[in-house]
Phi, psi and omega in degrees: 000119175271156179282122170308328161325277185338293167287340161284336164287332176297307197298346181275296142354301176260302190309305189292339169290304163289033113062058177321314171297343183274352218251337189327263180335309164322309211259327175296328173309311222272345164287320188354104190072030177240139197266127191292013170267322181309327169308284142004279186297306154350265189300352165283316192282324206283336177293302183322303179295334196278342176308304190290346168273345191278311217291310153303334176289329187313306198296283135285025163327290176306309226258353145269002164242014158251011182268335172277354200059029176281116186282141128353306149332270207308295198300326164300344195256323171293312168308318188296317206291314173276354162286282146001302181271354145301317150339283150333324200266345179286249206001304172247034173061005182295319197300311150317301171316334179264288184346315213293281222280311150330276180336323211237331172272325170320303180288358169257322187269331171270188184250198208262340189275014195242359184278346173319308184277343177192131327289049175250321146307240157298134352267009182286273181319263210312014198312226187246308173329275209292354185271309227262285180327283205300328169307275158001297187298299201307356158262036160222027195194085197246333173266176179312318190263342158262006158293308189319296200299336124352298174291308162350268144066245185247341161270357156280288184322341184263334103007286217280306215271340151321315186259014163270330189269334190298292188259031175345298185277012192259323195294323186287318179267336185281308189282335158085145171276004165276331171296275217294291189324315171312309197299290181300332157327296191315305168325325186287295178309299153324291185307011178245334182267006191248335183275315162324313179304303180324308207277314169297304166331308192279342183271279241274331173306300171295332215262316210252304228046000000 
């Protein structure tokens, strides 16, 4: 029987970590002077990819850490922290700035069709934040049928931020930078208070059994 809790923390969980609305803006720089079907593909392809590296971690995240001697426990108490310090950096806008700043070394070193994959895929989607998060998830969703509902998931979510990249620029243009500074501020705060859970869970795992 799946939990609905469960699922609904996940799906809360993974959107504010890849953070579509902060990412809009990000990807029309780095689309810059591409034609929207051309946009379009760029972000189709780059969502596909990071599904399937999130998909895989899902799929065996625990089963490498526990080939490492990594308790669940330990990782839920590292992740929330690094969750917790993403967080932060929304809160107090930093987190956009290091994108920023990806985004502007990629684009002088790759050619343009190659961007799907880097740096859009991996590290903007697939980053460490969502790799860590999907890790994290797959030790509360331990049989076949809540692993499923897991990929499940992460591919609406992976979904919703496709179709934040389509219309990048209509998002870009409602919100204005005081609507994103506002949004993302909102976000940080939920992600910090979902990465502090992480952290007790993982205390009460190691400490408590």
């Amino acid at each position: 029987m799946l939990n609905i809790d469960l699922l609904v923390n996940a799906v809360t969980t993974l959107l504010v970590t890849l953070d579509p609305p902060g990412l809009a803006p990000i990807f029309l720089g780095l689309t810059v002077g591409m034609t929207r079907p051309q946009r379009k593909q760029v972000a189709l392809r780059g969502s596909l990819i990071a599904f399937c590296i999130l998909a895989v971690f899902a799929l065996t995240g625990a089963g490498v850490l526990s080939l490492l001697g990594i308790s669940i426990g330990a990782f839920r108490i590292a992740g929330g922290l690094l969750l917790f310090w993403i967080a932060f950096e929304m809160i107090f806008e930093r987190r956009n700035e290091r994108k920023e700043k990806t985004s502007e070394v990629a684009i002088t070193r790759d050619h343009i069709h190659n961007i799907a994959v880097f740096p859009l895929a991996l590290p903007l989607i697939a980053g460490p934040g969502a790799i860590s998060a999907t890790i994290l998830l797959s030790g509360s969703f331990p049989s076949i049928l809540e692993r499923t509902a897991l990929i499940g998931v992460l591919a609406l979510c992976l979904v919703v931020l496709f179709l934040s990249l389509v219309i990048a620029e209509r998002i870009d243009r409602f919100l204005g930078n005081t609507g994103r500074a506002i949004l993302t501020r909102l976000l940080g705060v939920i992600l910090a208070a979902l990465a502090v859970q992480f952290v007790v869970d993982g205390v009460k795992s190691v400490f408590i059994g």
